[in-house]
N, CA and C atoms of all chains as a GROMACS GRO file, in nm:
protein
  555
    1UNK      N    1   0.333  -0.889  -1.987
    1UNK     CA    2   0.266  -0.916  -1.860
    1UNK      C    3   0.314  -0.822  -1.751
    2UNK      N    4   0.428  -0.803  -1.734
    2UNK     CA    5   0.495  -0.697  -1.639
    2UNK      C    6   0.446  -0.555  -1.652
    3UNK      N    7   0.460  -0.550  -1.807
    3UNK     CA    8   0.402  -0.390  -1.895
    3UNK      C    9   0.276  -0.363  -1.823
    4UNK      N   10   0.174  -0.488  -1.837
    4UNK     CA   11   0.002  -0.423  -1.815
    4UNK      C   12  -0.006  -0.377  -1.609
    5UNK      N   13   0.129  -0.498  -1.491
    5UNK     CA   14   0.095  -0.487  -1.418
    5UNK      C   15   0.187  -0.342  -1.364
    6UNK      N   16   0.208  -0.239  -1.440
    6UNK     CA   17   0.294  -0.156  -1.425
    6UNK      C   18   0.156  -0.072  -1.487
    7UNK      N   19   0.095  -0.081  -1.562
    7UNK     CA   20  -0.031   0.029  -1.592
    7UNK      C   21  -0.144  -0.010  -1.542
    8UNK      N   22  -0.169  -0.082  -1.460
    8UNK     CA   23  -0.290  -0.114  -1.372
    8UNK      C   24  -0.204  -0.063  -1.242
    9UNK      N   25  -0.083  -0.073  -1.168
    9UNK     CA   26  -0.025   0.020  -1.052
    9UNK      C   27  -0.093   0.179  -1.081
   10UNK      N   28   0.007   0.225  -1.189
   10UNK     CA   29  -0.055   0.352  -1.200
   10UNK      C   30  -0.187   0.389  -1.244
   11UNK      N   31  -0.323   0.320  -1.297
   11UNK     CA   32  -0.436   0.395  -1.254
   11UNK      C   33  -0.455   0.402  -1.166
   12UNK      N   34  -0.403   0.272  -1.024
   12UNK     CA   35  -0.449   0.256  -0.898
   12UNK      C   36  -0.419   0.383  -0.855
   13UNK      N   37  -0.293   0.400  -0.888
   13UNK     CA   38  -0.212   0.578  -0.797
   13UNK      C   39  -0.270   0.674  -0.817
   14UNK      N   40  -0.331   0.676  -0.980
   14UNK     CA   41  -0.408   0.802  -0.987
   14UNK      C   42  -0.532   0.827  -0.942
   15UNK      N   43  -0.630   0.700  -0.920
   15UNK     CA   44  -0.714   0.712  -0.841
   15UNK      C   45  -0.731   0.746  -0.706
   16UNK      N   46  -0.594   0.666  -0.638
   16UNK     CA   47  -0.566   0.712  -0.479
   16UNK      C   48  -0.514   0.860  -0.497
   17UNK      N   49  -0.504   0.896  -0.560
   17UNK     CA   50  -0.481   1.082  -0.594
   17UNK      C   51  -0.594   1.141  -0.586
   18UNK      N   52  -0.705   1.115  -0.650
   18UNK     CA   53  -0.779   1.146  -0.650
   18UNK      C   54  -0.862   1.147  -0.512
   19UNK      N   55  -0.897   1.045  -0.462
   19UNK     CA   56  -0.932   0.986  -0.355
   19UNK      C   57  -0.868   1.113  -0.248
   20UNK      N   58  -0.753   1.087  -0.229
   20UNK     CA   59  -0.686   1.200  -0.144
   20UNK      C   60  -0.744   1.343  -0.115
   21UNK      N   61  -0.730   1.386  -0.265
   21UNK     CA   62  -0.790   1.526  -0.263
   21UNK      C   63  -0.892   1.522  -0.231
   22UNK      N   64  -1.036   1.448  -0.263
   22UNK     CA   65  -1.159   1.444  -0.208
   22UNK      C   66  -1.144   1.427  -0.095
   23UNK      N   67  -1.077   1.365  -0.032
   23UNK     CA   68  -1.111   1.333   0.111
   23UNK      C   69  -1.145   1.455   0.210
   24UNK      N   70  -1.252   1.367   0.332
   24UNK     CA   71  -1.348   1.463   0.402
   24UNK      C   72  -1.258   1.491   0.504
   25UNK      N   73  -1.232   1.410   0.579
   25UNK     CA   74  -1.109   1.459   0.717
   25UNK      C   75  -0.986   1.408   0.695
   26UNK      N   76  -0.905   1.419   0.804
   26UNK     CA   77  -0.738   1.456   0.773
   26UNK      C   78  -0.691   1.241   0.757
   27UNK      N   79  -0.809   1.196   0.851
   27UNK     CA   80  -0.730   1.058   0.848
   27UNK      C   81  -0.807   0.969   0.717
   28UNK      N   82  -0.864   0.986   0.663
   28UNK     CA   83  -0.896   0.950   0.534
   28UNK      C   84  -0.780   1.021   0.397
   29UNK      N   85  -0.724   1.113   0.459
   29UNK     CA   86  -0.553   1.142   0.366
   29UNK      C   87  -0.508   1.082   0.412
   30UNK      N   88  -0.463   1.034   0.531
   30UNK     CA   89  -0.374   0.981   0.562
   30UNK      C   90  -0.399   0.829   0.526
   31UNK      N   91  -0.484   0.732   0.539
   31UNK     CA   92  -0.514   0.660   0.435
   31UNK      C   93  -0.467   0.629   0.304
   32UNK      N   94  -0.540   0.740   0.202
   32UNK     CA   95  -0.488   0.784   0.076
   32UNK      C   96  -0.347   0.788   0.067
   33UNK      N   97  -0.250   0.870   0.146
   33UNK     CA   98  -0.132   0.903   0.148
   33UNK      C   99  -0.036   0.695   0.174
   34UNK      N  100  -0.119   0.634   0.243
   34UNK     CA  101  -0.023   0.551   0.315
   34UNK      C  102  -0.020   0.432   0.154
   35UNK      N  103  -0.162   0.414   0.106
   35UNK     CA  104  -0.176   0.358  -0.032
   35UNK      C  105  -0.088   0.352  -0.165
   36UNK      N  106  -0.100   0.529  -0.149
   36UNK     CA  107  -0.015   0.596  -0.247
   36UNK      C  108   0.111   0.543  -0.187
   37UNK      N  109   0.175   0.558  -0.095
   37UNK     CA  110   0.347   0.524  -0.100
   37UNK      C  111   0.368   0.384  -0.124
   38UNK      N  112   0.235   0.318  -0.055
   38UNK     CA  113   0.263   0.091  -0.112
   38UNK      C  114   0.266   0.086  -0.282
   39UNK      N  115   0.207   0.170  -0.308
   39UNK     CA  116   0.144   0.194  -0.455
   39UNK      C  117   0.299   0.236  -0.545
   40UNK      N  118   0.318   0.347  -0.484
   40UNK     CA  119   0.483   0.397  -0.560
   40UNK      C  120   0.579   0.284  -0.499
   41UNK      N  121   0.599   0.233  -0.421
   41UNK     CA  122   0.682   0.164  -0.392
   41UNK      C  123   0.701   0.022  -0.479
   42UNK      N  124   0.546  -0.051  -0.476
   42UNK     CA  125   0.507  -0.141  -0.593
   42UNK      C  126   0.628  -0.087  -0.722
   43UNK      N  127   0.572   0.074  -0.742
   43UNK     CA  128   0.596   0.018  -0.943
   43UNK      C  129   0.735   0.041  -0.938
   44UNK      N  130   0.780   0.122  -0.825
   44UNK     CA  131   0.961   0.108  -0.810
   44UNK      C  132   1.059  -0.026  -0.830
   45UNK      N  133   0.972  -0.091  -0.734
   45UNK     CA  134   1.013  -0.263  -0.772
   45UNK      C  135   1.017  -0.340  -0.868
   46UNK      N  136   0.882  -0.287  -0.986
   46UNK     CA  137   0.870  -0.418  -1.095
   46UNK      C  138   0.967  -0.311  -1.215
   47UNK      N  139   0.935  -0.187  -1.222
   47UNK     CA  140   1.051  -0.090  -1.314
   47UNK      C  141   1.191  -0.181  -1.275
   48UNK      N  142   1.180  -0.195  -1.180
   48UNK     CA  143   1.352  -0.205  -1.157
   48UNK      C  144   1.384  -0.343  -1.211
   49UNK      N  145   1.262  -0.452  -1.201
   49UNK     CA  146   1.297  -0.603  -1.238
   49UNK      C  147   1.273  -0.573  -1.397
   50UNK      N  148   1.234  -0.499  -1.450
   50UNK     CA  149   1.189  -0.487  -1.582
   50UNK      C  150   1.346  -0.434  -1.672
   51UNK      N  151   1.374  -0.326  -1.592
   51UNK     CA  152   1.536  -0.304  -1.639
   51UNK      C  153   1.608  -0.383  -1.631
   52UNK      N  154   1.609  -0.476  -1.516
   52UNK     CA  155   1.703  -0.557  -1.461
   52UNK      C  156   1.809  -0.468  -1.401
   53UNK      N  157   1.752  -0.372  -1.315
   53UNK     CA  158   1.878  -0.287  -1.274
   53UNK      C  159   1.903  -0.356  -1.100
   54UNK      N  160   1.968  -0.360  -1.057
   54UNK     CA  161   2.005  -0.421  -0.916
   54UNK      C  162   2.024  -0.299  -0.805
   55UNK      N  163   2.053  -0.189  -0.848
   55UNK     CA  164   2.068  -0.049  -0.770
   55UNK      C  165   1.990  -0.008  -0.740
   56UNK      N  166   1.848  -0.005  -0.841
   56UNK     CA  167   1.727   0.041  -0.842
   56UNK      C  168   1.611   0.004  -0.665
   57UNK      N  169   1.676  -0.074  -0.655
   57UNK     CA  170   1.618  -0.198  -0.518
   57UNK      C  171   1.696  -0.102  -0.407
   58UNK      N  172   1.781  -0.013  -0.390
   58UNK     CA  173   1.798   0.015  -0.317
   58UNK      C  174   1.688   0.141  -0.227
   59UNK      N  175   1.630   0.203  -0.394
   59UNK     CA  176   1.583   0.364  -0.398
   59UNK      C  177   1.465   0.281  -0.314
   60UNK      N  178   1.394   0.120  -0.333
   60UNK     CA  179   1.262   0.061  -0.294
   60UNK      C  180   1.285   0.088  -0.148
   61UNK      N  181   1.412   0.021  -0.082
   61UNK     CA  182   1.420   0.002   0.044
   61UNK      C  183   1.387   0.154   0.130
   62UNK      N  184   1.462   0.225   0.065
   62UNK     CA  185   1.496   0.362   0.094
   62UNK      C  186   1.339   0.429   0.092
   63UNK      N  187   1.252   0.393   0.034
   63UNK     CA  188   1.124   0.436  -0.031
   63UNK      C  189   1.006   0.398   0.111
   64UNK      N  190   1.044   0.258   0.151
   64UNK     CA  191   0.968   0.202   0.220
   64UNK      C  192   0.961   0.245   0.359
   65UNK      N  193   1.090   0.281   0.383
   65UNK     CA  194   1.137   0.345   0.543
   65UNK      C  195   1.114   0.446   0.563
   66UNK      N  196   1.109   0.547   0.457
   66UNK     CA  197   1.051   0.655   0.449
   66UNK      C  198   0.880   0.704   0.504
   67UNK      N  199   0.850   0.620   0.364
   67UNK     CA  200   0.693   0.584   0.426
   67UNK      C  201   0.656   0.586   0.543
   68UNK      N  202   0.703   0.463   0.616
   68UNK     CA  203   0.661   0.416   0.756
   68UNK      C  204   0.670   0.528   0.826
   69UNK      N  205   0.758   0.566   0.800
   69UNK     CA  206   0.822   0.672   0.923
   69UNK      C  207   0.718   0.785   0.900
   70UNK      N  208   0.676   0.847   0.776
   70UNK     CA  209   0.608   0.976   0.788
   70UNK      C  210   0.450   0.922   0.761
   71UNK      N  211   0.399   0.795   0.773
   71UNK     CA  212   0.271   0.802   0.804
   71UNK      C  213   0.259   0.738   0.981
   72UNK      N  214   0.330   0.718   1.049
   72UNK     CA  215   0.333   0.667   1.189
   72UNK      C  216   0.400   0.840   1.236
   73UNK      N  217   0.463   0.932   1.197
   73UNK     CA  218   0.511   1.003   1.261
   73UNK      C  219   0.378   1.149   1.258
   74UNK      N  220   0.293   1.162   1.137
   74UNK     CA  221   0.170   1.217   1.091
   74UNK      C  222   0.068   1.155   1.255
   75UNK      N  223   0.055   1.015   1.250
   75UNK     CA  224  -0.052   0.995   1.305
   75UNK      C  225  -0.022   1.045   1.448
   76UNK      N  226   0.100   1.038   1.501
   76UNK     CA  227   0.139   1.007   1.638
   76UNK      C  228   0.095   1.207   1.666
   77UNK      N  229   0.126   1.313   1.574
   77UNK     CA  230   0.146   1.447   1.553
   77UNK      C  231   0.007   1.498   1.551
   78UNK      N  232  -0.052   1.430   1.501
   78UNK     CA  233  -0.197   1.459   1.467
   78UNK      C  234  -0.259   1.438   1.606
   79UNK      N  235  -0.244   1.322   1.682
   79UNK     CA  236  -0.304   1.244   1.795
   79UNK      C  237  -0.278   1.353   1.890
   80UNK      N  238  -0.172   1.390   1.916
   80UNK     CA  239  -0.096   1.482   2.052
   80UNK      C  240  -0.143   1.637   2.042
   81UNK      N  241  -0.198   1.650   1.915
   81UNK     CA  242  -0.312   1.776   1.905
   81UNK      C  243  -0.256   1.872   1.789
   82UNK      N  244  -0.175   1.828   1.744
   82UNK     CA  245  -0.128   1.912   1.587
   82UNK      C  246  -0.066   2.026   1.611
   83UNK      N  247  -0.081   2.137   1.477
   83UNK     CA  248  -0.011   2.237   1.521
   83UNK      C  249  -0.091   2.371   1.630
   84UNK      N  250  -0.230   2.312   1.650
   84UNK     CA  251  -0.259   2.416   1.759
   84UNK      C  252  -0.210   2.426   1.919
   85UNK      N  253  -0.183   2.281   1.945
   85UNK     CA  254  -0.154   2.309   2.082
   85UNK      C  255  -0.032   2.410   2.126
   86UNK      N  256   0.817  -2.133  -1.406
   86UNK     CA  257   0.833  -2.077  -1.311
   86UNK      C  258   0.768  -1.898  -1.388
   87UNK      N  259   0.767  -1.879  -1.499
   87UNK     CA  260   0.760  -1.802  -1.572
   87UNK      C  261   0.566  -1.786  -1.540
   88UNK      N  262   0.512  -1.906  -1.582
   88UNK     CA  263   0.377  -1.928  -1.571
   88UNK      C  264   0.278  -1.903  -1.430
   89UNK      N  265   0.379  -1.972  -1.352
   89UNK     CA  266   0.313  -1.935  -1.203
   89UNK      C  267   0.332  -1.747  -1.167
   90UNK      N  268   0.433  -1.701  -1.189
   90UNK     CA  269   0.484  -1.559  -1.187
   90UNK      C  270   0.369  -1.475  -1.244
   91UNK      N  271   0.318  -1.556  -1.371
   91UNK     CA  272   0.190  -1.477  -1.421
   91UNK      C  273   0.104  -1.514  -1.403
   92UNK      N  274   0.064  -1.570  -1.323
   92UNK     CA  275  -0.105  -1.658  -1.264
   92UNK      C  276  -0.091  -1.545  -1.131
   93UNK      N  277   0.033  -1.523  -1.089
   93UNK     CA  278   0.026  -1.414  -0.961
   93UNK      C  279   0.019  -1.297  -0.966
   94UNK      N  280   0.046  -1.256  -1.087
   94UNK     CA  281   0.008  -1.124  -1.168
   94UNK      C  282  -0.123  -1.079  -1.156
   95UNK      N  283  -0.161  -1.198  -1.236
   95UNK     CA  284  -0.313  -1.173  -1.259
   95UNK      C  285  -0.393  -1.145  -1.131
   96UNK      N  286  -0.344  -1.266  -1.004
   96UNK     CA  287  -0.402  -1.210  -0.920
   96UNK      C  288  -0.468  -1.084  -0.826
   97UNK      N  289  -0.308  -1.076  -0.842
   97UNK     CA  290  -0.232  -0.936  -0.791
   97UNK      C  291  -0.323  -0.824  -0.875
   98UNK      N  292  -0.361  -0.837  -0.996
   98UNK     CA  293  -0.461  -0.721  -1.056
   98UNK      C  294  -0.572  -0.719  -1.015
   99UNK      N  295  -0.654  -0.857  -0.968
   99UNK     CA  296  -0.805  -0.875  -0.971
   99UNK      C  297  -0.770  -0.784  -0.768
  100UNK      N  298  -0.703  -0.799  -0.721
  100UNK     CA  299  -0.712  -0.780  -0.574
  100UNK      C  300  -0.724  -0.612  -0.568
  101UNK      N  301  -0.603  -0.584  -0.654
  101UNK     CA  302  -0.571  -0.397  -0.632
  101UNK      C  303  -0.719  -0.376  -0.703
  102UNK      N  304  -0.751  -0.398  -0.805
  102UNK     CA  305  -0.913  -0.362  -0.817
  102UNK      C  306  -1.020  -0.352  -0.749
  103UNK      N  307  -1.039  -0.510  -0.671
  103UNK     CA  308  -1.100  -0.539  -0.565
  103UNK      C  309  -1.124  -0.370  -0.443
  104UNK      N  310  -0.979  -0.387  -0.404
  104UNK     CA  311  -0.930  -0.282  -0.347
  104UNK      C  312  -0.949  -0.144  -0.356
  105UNK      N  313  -0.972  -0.096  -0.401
  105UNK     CA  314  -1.007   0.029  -0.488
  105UNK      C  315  -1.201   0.040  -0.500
  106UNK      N  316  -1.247  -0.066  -0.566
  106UNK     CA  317  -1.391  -0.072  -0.519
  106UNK      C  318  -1.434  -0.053  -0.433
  107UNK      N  319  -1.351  -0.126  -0.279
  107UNK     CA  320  -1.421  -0.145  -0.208
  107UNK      C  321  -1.421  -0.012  -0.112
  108UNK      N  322  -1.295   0.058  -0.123
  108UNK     CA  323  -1.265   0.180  -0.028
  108UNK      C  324  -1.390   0.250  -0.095
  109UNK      N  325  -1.426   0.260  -0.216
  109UNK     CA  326  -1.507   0.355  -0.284
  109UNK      C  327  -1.625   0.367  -0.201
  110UNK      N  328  -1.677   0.171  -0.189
  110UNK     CA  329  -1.807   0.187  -0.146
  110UNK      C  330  -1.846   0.202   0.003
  111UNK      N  331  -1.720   0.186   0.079
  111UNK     CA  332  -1.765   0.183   0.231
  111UNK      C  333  -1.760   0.337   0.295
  112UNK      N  334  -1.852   0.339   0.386
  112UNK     CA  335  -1.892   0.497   0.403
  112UNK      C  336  -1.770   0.515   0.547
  113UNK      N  337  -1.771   0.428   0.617
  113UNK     CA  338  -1.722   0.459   0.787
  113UNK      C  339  -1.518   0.490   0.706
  114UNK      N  340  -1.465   0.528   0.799
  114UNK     CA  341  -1.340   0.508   0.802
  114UNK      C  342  -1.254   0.389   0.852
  115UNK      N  343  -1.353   0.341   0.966
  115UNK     CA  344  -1.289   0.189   0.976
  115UNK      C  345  -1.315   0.077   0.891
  116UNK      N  346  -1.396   0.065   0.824
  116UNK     CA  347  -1.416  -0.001   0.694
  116UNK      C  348  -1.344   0.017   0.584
  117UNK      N  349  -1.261   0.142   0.569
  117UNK     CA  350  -1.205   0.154   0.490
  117UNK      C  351  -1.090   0.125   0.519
  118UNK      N  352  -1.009   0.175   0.600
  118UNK     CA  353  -0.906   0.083   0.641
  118UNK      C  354  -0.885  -0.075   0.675
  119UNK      N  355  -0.982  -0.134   0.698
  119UNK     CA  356  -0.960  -0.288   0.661
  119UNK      C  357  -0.954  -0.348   0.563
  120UNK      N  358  -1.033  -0.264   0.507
  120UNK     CA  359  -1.045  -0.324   0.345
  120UNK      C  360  -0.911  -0.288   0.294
  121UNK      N  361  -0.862  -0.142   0.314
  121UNK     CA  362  -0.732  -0.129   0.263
  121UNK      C  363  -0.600  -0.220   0.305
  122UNK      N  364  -0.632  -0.246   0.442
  122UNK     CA  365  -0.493  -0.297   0.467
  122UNK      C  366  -0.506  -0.416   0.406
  123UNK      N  367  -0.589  -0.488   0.425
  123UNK     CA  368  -0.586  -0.630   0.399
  123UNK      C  369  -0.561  -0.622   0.254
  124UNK      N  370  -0.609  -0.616   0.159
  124UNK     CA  371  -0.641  -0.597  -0.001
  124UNK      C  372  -0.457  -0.549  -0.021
  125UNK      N  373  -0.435  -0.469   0.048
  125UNK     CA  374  -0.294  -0.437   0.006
  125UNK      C  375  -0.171  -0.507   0.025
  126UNK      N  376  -0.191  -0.545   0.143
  126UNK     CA  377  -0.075  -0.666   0.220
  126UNK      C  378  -0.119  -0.776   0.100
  127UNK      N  379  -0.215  -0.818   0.089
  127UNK     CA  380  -0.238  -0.915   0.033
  127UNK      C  381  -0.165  -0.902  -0.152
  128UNK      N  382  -0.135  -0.787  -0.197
  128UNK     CA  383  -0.139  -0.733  -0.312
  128UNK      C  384   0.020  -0.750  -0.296
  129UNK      N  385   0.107  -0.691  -0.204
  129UNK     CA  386   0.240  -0.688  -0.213
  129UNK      C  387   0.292  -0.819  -0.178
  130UNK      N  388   0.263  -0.879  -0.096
  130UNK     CA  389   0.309  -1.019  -0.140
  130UNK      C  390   0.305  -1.085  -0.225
  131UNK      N  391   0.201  -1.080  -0.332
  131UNK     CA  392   0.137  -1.154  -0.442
  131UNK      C  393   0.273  -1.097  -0.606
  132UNK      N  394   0.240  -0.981  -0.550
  132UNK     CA  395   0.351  -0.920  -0.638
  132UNK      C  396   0.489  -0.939  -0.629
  133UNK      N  397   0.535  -0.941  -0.491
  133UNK     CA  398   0.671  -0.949  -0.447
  133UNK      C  399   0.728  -1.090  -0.497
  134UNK      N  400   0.617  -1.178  -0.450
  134UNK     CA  401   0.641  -1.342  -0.489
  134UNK      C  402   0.662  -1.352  -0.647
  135UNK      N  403   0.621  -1.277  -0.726
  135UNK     CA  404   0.614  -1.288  -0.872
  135UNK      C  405   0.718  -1.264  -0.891
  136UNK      N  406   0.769  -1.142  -0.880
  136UNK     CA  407   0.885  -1.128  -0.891
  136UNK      C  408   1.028  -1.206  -0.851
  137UNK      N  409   0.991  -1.242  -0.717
  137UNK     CA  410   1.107  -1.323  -0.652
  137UNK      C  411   1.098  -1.454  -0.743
  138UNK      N  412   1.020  -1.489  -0.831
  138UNK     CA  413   0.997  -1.654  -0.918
  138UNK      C  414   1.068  -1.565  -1.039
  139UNK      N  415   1.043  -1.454  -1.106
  139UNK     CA  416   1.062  -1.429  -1.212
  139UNK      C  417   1.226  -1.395  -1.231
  140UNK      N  418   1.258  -1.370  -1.134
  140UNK     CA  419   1.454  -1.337  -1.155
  140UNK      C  420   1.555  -1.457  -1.185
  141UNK      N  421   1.652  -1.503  -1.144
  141UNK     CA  422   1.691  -1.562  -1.154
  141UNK      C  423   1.852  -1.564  -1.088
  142UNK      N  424   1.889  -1.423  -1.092
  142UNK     CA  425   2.005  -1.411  -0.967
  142UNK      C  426   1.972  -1.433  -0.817
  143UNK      N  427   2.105  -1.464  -0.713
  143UNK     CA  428   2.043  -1.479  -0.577
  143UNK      C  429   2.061  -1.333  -0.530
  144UNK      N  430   2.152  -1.232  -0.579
  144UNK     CA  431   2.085  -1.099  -0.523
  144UNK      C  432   1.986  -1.003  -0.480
  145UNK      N  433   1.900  -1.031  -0.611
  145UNK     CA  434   1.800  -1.004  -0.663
  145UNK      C  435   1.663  -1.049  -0.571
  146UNK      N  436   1.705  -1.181  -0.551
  146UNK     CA  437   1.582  -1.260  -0.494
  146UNK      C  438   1.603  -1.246  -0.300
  147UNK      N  439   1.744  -1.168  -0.270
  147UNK     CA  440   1.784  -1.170  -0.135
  147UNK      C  441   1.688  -1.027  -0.103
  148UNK      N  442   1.746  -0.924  -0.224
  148UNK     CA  443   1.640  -0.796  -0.176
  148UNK      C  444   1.530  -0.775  -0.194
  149UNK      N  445   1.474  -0.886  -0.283
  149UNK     CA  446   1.354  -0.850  -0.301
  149UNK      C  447   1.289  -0.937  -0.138
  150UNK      N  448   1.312  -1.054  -0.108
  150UNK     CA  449   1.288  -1.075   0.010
  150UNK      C  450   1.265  -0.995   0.149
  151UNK      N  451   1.384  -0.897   0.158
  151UNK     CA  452   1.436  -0.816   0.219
  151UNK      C  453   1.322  -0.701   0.242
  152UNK      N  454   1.291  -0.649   0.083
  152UNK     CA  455   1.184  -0.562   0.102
  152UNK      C  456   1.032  -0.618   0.169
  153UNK      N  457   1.007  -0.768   0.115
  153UNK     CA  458   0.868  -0.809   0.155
  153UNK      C  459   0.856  -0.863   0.296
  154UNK      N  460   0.976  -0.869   0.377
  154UNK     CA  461   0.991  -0.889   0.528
  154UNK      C  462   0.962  -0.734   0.582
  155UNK      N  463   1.068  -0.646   0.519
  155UNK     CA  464   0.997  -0.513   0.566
  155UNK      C  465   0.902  -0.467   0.596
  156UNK      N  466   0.832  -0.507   0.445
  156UNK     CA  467   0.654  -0.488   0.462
  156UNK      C  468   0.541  -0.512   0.532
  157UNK      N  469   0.582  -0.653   0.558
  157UNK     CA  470   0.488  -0.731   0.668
  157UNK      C  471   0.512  -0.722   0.775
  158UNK      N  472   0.654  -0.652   0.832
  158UNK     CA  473   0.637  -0.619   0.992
  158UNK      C  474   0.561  -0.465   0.962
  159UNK      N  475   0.593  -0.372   0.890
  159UNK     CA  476   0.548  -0.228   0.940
  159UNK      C  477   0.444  -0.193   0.867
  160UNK      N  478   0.360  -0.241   0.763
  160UNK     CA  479   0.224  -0.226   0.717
  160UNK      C  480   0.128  -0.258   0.811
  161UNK      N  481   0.093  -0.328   0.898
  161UNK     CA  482   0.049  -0.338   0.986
  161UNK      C  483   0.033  -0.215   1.114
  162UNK      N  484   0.183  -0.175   1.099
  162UNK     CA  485   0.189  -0.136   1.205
  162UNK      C  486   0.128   0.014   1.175
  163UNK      N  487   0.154   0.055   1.011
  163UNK     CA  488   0.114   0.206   1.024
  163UNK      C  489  -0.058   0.220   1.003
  164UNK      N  490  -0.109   0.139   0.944
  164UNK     CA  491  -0.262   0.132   0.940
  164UNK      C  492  -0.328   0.131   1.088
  165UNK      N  493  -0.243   0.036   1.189
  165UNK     CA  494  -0.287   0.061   1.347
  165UNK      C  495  -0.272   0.221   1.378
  166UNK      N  496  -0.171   0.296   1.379
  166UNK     CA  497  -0.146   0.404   1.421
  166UNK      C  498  -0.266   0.498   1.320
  167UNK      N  499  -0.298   0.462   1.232
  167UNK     CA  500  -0.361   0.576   1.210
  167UNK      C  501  -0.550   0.507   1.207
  168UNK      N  502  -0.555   0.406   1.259
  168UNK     CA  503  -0.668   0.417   1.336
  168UNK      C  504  -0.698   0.450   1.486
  169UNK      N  505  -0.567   0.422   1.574
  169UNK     CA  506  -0.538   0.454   1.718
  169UNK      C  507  -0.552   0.617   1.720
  170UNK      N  508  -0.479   0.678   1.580
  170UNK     CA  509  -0.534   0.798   1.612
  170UNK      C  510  -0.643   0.885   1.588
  171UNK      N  511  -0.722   0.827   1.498
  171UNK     CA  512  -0.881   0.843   1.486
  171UNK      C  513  -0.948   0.804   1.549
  172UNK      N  514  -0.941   0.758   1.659
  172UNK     CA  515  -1.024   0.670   1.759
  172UNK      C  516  -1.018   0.719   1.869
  173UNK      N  517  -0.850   0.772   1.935
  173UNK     CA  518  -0.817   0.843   2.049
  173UNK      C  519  -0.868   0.966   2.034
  174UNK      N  520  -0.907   1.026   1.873
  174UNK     CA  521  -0.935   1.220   1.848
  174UNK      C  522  -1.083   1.215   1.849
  175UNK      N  523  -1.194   1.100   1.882
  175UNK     CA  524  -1.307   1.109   1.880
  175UNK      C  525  -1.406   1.108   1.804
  176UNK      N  526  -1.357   0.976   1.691
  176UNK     CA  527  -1.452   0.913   1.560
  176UNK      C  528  -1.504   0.830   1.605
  177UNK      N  529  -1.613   0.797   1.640
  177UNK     CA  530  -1.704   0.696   1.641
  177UNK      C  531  -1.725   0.566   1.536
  178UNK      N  532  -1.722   0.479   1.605
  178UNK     CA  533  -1.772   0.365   1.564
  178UNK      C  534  -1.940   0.328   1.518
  179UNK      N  535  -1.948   0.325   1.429
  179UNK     CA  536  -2.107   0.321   1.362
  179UNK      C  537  -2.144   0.164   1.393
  180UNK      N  538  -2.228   0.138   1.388
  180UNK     CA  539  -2.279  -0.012   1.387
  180UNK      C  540  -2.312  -0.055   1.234
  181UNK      N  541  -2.376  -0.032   1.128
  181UNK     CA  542  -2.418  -0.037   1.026
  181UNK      C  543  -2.358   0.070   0.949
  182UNK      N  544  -2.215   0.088   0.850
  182UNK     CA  545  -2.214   0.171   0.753
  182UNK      C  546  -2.161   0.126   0.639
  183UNK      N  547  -2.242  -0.001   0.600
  183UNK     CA  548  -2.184  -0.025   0.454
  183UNK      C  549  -2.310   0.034   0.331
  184UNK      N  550  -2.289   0.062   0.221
  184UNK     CA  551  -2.333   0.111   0.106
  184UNK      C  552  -2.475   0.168   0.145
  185UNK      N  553  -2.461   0.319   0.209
  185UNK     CA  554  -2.508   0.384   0.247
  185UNK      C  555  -2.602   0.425   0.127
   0.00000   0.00000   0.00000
């Protein structure tokens, strides 16, 4: 049961991969991009309950803060006029 | 406790599917982001909870907590920012753009 929800994560990822690259403007990646990291973050978590590793939970936390930070730090960069101004 | 863990599984699959459909079919960008956030928040809790039933140490069940408090303050918050900034750069709001 853990196995199938660990290969239904990753078609989701590969689809939001996909998705990504098609995409028409920059905030429809960024979208894609914010999916993809809930998405990797997901299978970080159930890998780790599946090992039973307890360390593994740290790389999640570490994973999640990351995220936040570079899709709120993208939007705020993008908003203030990117790299042309 | 094993049983409920996998009744939330299952859920948790029919939603990320859900999810994935639905970004496919909506044409606007703000449609797509609701559908995403919601479908997803809704997905990591469902999952997180499975897990937090399926362990059985209190470590285990402290970080996994830990992570799904994380989630629910700042998932929110980054789906706002990146419609605040499609909205402030001059995307329009459509009235009608579902399954174009």
């Amino acid at each position: 049961m853990i196995i199938t929800t660990m290969v239904v994560l990753f078609i989701a990822l590969f689809i939001s991969l996909v998705r990504y690259i098609n995409g028409k403007t920059i905030w429809e990646k960024l979208l894609s991009l914010n999916l993809m990291s809930i998405k990797v973050l997901l299978l970080t978590t159930v890998y780790s309950i599946y090992r039973e590793d307890l360390f593994l939970l740290d790389t999640s936390v570490t994973f999640a803060i990351v995220s936040f930070l570079v899709v709120v730090l993208l939007a705020r960069f993008i908003l203030e006029g990117g790299r042309t101004k | 406790m094993i049983i409920i863990s996998n009744i939330l599984l299952v859920l948790s699959w029919i939603l990320i599917i859900t999810g994935l459909i639905g970004i496919g079919r909506f044409d606007s960008l703000y449609s797509k982001l609701l559908t995403g956030s919601k479908i997803d928040t809704a997905a990591v809790i469902l999952i997180l909870l499975a897990m937090i039933l399926r362990v059985e140490l209190l470590s285990f069940q402290l970080k996994l907590f830990i992570i799904l408090a994380f989630l629910l303050i700042t998932s929110p918050i980054s789906n706002h920012m990146i419609a605040f900034s499609a909205y402030f750069s001059g995307i329009e709001i459509k009235e009608r753009d579902y399954d174009s």
